[in-house]
C-alpha positions, 0 to 999 in steps of 0.5 A: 347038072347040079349036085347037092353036096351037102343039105342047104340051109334057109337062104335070103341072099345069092352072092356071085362071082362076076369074072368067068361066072357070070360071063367069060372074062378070057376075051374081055381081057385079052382086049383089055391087055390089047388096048393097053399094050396099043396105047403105051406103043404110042408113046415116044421112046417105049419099047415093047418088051412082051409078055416076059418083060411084063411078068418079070416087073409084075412080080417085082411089084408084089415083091415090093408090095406084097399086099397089092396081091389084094388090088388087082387095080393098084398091082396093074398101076404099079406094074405100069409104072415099073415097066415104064421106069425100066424103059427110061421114063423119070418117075412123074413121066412114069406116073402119068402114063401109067395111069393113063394106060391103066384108064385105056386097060379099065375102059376096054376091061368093063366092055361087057355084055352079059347074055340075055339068059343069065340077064332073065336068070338074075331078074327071075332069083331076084324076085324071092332072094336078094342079089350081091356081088363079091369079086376079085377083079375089077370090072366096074358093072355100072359100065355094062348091062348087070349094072342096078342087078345087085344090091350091093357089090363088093370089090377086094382093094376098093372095099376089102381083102381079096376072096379067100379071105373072110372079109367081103364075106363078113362085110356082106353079113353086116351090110344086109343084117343077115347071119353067113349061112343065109348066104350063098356064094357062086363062082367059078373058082374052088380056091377063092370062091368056095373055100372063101365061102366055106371058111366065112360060114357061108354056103357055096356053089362051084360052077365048074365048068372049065379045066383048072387046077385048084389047090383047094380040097373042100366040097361045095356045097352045090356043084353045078356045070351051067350057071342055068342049074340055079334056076332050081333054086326058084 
């Protein structure tokens, strides 16, 4: 299915989400939680507490820092750190082993296939726009098959503040020395991919395809329910 919301101005770039748009990330990163978890059982004197323990020192984190809600990495990191300290270890014991749970998390989190179709789907918008990539998260696609997709890739934390807001968007527009509406974005999330989109002055896609609750009450511009609709762009 795909809807046209609005009429669609001349576009040169497609920008994507990457988590839940371009693969699903609900089992990714259940492994990745899995392979953290297995790796800080190993150490002498951690107790796993469980998910409330986790959540608990999560949000401890962000009342501290409340700006790591932009970096998924250093709010995982700093989290890490908080839940060990809790557990007894001095300060450059927690350090350490937090960034070592967080490599073990990283290299199952970035344990991506992406599927031959969306793969062929890419190549084929590749020959008449140009392709980036805007995300939240922080799988690290030079690690699985979509690396050399994108023209550019532009992650919040390593590179800027965290979609909705306006500021990988604007980066976007300078980089390529294109105007916002030659943009269009695809996601799967109303609240940071289309209200992101549409509050830069780009044009937006919602890929919705799955039960969640939004907060955001703007239209995209297109709404599609398979990432396999974009072929009519062609």
């Amino acid at each position: 299915m795909i809807r046209f919301n609005r009429a669609i101005a001349p576009v040169s770039v497609l920008s994507f989400d990457l988590d839940d748009t371009l693969y699903d990330n609900r089992p990714i990163i259940k492994a990745a939680v899995q392979a953290q978890t297995d790796y800080l059982n190993t150490l002498p004197g951690y107790q796993h507490q469980g998910l409330q323990q986790w959540l608990h020192c999560r949000d401890c984190a962000l009342q501290q820092q409340p700006k790591l809600i932009e970096d998924v990495t250093q709010w995982r990191l700093q989290t890490l750190g908080l839940l060990l300290a809790k557990q007894g270890f001095n300060a450059d014991d927690a350090k350490h082993f937090a960034s070592a749970a967080y490599k073990v998390f990283a290299q199952a989190r970035s344990n991506i296939t992406v599927t031959d179709d969306v793969l062929n789907l890419l190549d084929k918008l590749a020959t008449r726009f140009t392709l980036i990539a805007i995300t939240n998260g922080n799988a690290d696609v030079s690690q699985f098959n979509l690396n050399n997709k994108f023209n550019l890739v532009l992650q919040a934390g390593l590179h800027g503040k965290a979609k909705p807001h306006n500021n990988l968007f604007d980066q976007a527009a300078t980089h390529l020395q294109v105007p916002h509406k030659a943009i269009l974005h695809i996601g799967d999330s109303l609240d940071s991919d289309v209200q992101g989109a549409n509050n830069a002055g780009c044009q937006s896609v919602w890929l919705n395809n799955q039960a969640a609750n939004y907060t955001y009450k703007g239209l995209a511009d297109i709404e599609i329910t398979n990432i396999n609709a974009l072929s009519h762009l062609i």
